[in-house]
Structures are given as structure tokens and as C-alpha cells.
C-alpha positions in Angstrom: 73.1 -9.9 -5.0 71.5 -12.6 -2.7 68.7 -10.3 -0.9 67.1 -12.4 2.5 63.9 -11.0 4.5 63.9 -12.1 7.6 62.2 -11.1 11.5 64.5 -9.3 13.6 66.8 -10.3 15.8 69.1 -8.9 18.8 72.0 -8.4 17.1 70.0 -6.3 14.5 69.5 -3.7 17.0 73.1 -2.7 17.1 73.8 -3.3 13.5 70.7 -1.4 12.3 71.6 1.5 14.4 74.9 1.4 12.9 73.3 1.7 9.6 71.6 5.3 10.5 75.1 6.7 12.2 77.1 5.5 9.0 74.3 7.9 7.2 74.7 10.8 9.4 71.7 10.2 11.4 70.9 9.9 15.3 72.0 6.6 17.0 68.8 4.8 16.9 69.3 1.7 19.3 66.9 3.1 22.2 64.3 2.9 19.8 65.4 -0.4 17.8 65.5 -1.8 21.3 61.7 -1.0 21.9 60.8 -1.9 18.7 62.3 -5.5 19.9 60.4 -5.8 22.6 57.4 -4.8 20.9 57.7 -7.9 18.6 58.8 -10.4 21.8 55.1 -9.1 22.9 53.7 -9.0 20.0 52.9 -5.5 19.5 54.7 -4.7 16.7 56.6 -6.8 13.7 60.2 -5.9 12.5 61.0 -7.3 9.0 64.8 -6.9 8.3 66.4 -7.2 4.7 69.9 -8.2 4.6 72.3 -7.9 0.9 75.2 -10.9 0.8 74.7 -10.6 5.1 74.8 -7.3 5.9 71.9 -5.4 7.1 70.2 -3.1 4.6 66.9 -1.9 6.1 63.8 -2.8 7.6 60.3 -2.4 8.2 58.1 -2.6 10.5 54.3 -3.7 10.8 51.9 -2.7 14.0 48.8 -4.8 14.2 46.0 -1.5 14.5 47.8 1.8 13.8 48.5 4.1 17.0 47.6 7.6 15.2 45.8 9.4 12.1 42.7 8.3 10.1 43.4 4.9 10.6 44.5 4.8 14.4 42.5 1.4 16.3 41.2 0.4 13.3 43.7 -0.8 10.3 47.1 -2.5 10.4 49.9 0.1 9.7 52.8 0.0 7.7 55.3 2.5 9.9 59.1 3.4 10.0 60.3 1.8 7.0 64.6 2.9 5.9 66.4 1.2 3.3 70.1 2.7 3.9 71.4 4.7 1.2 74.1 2.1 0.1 71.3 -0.5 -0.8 68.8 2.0 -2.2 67.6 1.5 -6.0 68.1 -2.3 -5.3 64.8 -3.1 -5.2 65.1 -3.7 -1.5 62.7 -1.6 -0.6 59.8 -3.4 -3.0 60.8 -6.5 -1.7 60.7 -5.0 2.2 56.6 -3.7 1.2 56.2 -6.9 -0.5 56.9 -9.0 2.7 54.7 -6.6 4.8 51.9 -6.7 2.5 51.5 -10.5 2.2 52.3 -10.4 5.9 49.2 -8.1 6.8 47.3 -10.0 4.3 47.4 -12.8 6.7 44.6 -11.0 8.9 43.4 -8.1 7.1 41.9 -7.1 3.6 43.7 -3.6 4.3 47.1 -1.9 5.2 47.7 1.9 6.2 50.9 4.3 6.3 51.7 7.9 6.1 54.1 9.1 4.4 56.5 12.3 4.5 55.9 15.3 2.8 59.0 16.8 2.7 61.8 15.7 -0.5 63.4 13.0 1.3 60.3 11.0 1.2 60.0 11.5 -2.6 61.2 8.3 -3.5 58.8 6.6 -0.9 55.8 8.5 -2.1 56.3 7.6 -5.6 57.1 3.4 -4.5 53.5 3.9 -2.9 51.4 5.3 -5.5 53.0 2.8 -7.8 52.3 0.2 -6.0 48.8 1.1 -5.7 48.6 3.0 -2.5 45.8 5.7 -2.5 45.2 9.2 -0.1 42.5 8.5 2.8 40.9 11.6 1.6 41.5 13.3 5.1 44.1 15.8 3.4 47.5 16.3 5.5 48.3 15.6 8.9 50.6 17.5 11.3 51.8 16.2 14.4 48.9 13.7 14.6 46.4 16.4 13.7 44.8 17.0 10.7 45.9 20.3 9.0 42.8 22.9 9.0 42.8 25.2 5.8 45.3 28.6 6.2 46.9 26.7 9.5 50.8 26.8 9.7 53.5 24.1 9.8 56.9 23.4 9.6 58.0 20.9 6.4 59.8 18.1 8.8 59.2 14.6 9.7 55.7 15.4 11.5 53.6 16.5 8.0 52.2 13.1 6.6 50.3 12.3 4.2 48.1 8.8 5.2 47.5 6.0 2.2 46.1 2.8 2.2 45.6 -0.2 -0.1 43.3 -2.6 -0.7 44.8 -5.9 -0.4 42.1 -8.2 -1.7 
């Protein structure tokens, strides 16, 4: 299958959003649509992987990260989906991959945080192998770290923040 890693585009807003709905998820385009923007001003970058022309995921790439142990100070790796039909493809390596070599460009460093919930199992284990390490913080929760005997909820908003050298 003839994978292609490419920026975004306009039409990918409406196409990637389509991609989340046809999963049973939120409509997206509000936020796809920002995203865009953020790239025209170059806030943000959106890497999209198409399989044989259809859109499969993306990722997406902010120059300083906006939160946790890394915010103002590293680039960050953040909201990165491979839909489910194009999962175990190796579309998601090739998506990190792209980011990596693209951060690489103008730092020695990337960051990300990463679910803690099962849904993010197969992303935690992509990042260890790939040679991502904990910050040594512990775990976040809603952009705060979590003090010892405090209380949370096991959704979206419990991370876990890696980084990797990329020297």
C-alpha cells in the first residue's frame, strides 16, 4: 500500500473530520480548522498520512509546547490519530518518523504526553520503543501535576509527558 506524508491542506479539514465521525467520535472540523490556521501562521505544523489517497491520520507538531513540564521550552509532539482502519500499518511510525526529523531541523529535543487510560496503550508502547523516556515529573492531570493521595478521573486529561533525545 503506497503510504504519502504530506502538510495539510483545506480539504483535509473536512476529510479528517470525517475520519473521527466514521469512528464514532465528535465532529472535529472546528478544531481541524484552527489547527489550519495555526500552520498558515505558523504556530503549529499538521503532518497528514494518506494510504492509496485516502486520509489515514495525522500529526501535529507545535514549535514550544503550550502546557506541562515542557511548556515554552521544547517543541511538542501533540494530537496525533491514526484511524482505526489504517492502524497496525505502520502509519503511525512513519507519522513520528516525519515529526521527529521535522523537529530535528531546529531542536536536539521533542516532548509529548501521552494518555493513561487503555486507549492510549498502543501509543505508549510506540513511544517507549521508539526511545521515548518519562520527564521524571510523575503524572499530570488537567495541566497539573498529580500530588501524592490526590484524586482523578482516568480520561483524556491524565498524561504522562516523555521526551527524546534526538541527537
Amino acid at each position: 500500500m503506497d503510504c504519502t506524508i504530506r502538510n495539510m491542506i483545506k480539504s483535509d479539514i473536512e476529510s479528517l473530520s470525517h475520519g473521527f465521525m466514521n469512528q464514532g467520535w465528535p465532529d472535529r472540523e472546528e478544531i481541524l480548522a484552527n489547527y489550519f490556521c495555526e500552520q498558515a501562521r505558523g504556530g503549529r505544523e499538521i503532518l497528514v498520512a494518506t494510504m492509496n489517497g485516502v486520509v489515514a491520520g495525522y500529526i501535529t507538531i507545535l514549535p514550544l509546547a503550550k502546557d506541562g513540564p515542557f511548556a515554552s521550552t521544547c517543541p511538542e509532539i501533540s494530537d496525533f490519530n491514526v484511524f482505526e482502519p489504517f492502524r497496525n500499518k505502520g502509519i503511525g511510525n512513519r507519522l513520528l518518523e516525519e515529526a521527529e526529523q521535522r523537529v530535528k531541523r531546529f531542536s536536539g529535543t521533542v516532548c509529548l504526553g501521552v494518555g493513561l487510560h487503555l486507549g492510549y496503550g498502543p501509543a505508549q508502547r510506540m513511544y517507549i520503543k521508539r526511545g521515548y523516556i518519562p520527564d521524571g515529573t510523575g503524572v499530570w492531570y488537567r495541566n497539573k501535576p498529580l500530588e501524592m493521595g490526590a484524586s482523578c478521573q482516568n480520561d483524556d486529561d491524565l498524561v504522562l509527558y516523555l521526551s527524546k533525545d534526538l541527537q
